[in-house]
N, C-alpha and C positions, 0 to 999 in steps of 0.2 A: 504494500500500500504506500500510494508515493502521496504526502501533502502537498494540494494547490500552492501556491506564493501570490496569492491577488489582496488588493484591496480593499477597505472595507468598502468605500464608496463602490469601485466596481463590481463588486459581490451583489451586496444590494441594488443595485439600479439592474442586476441579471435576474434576479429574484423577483424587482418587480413591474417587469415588463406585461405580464399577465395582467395587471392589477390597473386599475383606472381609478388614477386621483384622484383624493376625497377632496371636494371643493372646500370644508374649512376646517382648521382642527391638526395643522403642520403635515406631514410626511409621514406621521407613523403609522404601522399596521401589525396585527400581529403575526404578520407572516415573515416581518422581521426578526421574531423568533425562533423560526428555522437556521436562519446563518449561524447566529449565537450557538444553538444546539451544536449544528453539525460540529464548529469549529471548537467546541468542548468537546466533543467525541474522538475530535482528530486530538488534541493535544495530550489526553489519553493514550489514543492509540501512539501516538507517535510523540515521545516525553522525550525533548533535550535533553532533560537536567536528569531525571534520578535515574536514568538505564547507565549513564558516568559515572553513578559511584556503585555500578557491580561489578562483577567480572568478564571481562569480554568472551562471549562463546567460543570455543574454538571449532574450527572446520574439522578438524582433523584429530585422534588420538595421540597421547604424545607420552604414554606408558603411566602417566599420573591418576589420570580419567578417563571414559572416553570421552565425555565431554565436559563440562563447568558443573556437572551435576552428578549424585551417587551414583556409585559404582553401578552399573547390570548384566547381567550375564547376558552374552553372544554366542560364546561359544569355549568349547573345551581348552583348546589351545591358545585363544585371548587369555582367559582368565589364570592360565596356568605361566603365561607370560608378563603378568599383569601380578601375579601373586610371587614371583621372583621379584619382578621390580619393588615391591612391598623393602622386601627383605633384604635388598641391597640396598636400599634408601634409608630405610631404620635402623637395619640391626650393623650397617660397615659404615655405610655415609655419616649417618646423624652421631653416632660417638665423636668421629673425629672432628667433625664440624665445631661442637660445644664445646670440646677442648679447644680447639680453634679459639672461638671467638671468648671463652673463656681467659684465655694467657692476652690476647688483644685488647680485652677492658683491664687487666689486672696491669698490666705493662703502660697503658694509658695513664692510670691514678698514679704507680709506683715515678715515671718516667718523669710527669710533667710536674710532678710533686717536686721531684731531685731537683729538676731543672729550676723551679720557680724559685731554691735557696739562693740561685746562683746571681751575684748582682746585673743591674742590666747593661750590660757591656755586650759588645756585639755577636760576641759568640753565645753567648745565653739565646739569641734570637735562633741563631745556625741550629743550635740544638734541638730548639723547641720545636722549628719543623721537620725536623730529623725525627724526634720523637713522634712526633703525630703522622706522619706519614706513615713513619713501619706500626705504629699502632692501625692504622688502617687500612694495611693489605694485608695484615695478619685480619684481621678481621672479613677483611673480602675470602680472602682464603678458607674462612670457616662460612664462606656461602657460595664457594665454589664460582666465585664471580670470575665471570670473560667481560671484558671489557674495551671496547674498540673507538681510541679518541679519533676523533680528523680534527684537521686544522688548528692544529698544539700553536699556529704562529700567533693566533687569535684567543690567547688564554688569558685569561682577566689578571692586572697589573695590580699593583700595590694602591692604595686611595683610590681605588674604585668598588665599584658594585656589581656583582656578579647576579643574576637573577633569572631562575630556569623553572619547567614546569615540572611539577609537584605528584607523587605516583607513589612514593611511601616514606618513611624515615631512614632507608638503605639508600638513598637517593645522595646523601649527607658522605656514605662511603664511598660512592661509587666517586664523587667529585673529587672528593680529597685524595682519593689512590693517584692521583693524577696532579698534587698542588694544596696549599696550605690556605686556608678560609677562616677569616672571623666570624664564629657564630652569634646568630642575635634569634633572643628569645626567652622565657620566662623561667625563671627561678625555682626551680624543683623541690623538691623532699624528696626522703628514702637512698636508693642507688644513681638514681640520675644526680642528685644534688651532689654527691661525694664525687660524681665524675665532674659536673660542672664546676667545683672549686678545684678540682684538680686541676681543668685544662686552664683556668682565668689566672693560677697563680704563672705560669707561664708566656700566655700570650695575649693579647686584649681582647680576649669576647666581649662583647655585647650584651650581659643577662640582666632585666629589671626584675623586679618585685612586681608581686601580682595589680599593686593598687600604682606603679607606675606606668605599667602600658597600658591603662586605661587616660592618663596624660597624653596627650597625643604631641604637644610641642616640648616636651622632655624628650619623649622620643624621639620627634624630629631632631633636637638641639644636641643629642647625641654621637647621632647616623651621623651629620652633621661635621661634629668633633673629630668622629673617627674619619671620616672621608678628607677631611681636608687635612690630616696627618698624613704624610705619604711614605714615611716608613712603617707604617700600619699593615697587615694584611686587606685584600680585598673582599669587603663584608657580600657573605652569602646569604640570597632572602630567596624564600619561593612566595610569589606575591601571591599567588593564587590562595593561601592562607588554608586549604584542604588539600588531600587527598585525592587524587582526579585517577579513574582507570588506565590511562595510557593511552586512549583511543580519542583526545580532547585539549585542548586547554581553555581553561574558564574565562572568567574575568579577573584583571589584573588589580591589587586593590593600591590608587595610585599611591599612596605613603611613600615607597622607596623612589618613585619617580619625581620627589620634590625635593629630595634632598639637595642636587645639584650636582651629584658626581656625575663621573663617566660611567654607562653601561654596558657590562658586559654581559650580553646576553647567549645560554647555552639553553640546547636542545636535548632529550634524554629521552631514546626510544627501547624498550625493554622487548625483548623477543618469549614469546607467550608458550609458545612451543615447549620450551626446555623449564620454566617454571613463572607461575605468574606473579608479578612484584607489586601486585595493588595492594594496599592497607584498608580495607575495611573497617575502617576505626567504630562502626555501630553494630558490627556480628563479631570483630575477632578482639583482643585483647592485646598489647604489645605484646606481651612472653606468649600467647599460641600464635600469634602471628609470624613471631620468627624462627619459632618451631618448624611452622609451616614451609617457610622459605629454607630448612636445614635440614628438611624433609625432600624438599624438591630436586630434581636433577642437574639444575644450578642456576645461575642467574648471568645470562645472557642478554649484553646491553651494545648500543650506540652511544657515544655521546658526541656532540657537533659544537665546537667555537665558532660563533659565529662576531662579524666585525665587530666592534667596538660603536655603540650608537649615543647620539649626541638628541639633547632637546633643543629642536629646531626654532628659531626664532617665530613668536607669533602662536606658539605651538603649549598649548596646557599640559598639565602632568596626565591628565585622562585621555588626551589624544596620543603623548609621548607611549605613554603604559599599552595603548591600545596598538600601536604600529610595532612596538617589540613583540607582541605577545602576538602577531600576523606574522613577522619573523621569525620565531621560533615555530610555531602552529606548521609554519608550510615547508623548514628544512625538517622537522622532525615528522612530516607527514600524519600531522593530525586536525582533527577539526578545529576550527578557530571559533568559540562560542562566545556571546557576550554576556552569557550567565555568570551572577554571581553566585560561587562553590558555595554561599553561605547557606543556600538556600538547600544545602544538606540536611541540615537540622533545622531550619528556621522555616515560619510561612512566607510568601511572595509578600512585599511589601503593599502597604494598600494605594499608596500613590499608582503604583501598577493598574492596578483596577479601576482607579480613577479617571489616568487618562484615557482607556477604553469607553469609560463610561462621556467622559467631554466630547469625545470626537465622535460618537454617535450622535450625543444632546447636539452639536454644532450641525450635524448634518441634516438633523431633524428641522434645527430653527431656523437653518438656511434656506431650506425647501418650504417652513412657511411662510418666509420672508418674501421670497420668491413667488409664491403665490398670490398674496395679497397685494404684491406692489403691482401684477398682474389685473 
């Protein structure tokens, strides 16, 4: 089922060709009821927003599933090839993996710990990415990640901003096996908090408290800070602010495009085949989630540098936000949507409903206006 692309007005003036103009009482009928209908039925049938944050079906078997859905039985020889994959995935894969990524966070705390005694002299800096680097391809390594950069000429420089679309929290390793990033982001408890003070006594992340990034010119006055320091790393943001399947990128939310740095902006396409890298942050939990990924046959990616973009004079942060994230959408071969990812957990804003509702009421008073002056 493929969705029309028409207008309201010419929807309705197709709709009411049949219909002979009521001499007083504006344009309405209720047979203008039928558009509305239909076009809630389509939007059902055919949803932008929430088929993005599942999983993408696969065409084909790829020894995980046969398809995005429980297992079923085919046949003798599927299942008995299918019940080995099991068992090389859990019982040889997933041990070494957890060691893996096990020595990788332990190396991470111990490393950037050492490092952060060390005064700041220039070699404390050498270290720190030394350290966070092999922390994070010991890490890839416990997800069995393949990972394939282009255009390493176009890798985001120091006081800049790196900014790419959004697909899970491994997104975060895949980057860094490849190059050192100031994280920016919120302040934890439990094991994340013991990691986030470990990596800040080293190198300048970016972490507020929970009641500062709801400041928004803190925030800004920050980014900021760090961007215009240029011995700084270059701060990594996914603007998209969620989780997105792979098969999309959302709306960009402009924050990081008003800061004023340079953008670099990167592409990251995940290959579905060999395991799927989407985060379902409302079925899965972080610890089954990465189970899952340590289960899987590995994690096979693209990643793409692309040029270095500038805000163009005359040019807003929501137009700038919106031409990168058209750049990244068409080297990474995904769709270019102007949904905002919020609308994961949230209702559609009623302003939305609103101007549906204006732009009918106009067309309504315009056709009585029309009449009368008739």
């Amino acid at each position: 089922y493929q969705r029309e692309d028409g207008s309201m007005e010419k929807e309705l003036e197709e709709l009411r060709r049949s219909r002979p103009k009521p001499p007083v009482g504006g344009d309405f009928t209720f047979s203008d009821c039928f558009y509305f209908t239909r076009r809630g039925i389509e939007s059902i049938i055919e949803d932008e927003v929430t088929q993005r944050f599942t999983s993408e079906e696969l065409v084909s078997w790829n020894l995980l599933t046969r398809t995005s859905n429980d297992f079923h039985y085919i046949s003798l020889k599927l299942t008995l090839v299918y019940g080995l994959g099991i068992f090389v995935r859990y019982c040889i894969l997933a041990p070494l993996r957890i060691t893996l990524a096990f020595i990788g966070l332990s190396w991470l705390v111990i490393g950037t710990s050492a490092v952060g005694l060390l005064p700041n002299w220039r070699v404390k800096s050498w270290l720190s990415e030394w350290v966070h680097i092999m922390c994070y391809r010991i890490c890839a390594r416990g997800l069995s990640a393949a990972i394939q950069y282009h255009n390493r000429e176009n890798k985001p420089k120091k006081g800049g901003i790196c900014v790419a679309n959004h697909t899970s929290p491994i997104d975060i390793v895949i980057l860094c096996n490849d190059g050192c990033y100031a994280m920016v982001g919120q302040v934890h408890g439990g094991l994340m908090g013991v990691v986030q003070r470990a990596m800040v006594r080293c190198c300048p992340h970016v972490w507020f408290e929970r009641a500062e990034m709801k400041d928004r010119h803190l925030v800004t006055k920050r980014l900021k800070d760090h961007v215009n320091d240029k011995t700084k790393l270059p701060i990594l943001i996914f603007p998209e602010g969620t989780c997105v399947n792979n098969t999309s990128v959302m709306m960009f939310k402009k924050g990081s495009f008003e800061i004023g740095g340079t953008i670099y902006p990167v592409a990251i396409k995940y290959d579905l085949k060999f395991g799927d890298a989407f985060w379902n942050s409302s079925k899965y939990s972080m610890v089954s989630y990465l189970l899952r990924m340590m289960t899987s046959w590995a994690l096979v990616c693209n990643v793409w540098y692309l040029p270095a973009m500038h805000q163009q004079e005359g040019e807003d942060a929501v137009q700038f936000a919106n031409r990168v994230k058209s750049a990244i959408a068409h080297q990474g071969g995904l769709v270019d949507l102007q949904w905002d990812g919020g609308l994961k957990r949230a209702k559609v804003k009623a302003t939305f409903k609103e101007q549906q509702q204006k732009k009918y009421s106009t067309l309504v008073v315009r056709d009585d206006s029309g009449s009368n002056s008739d």
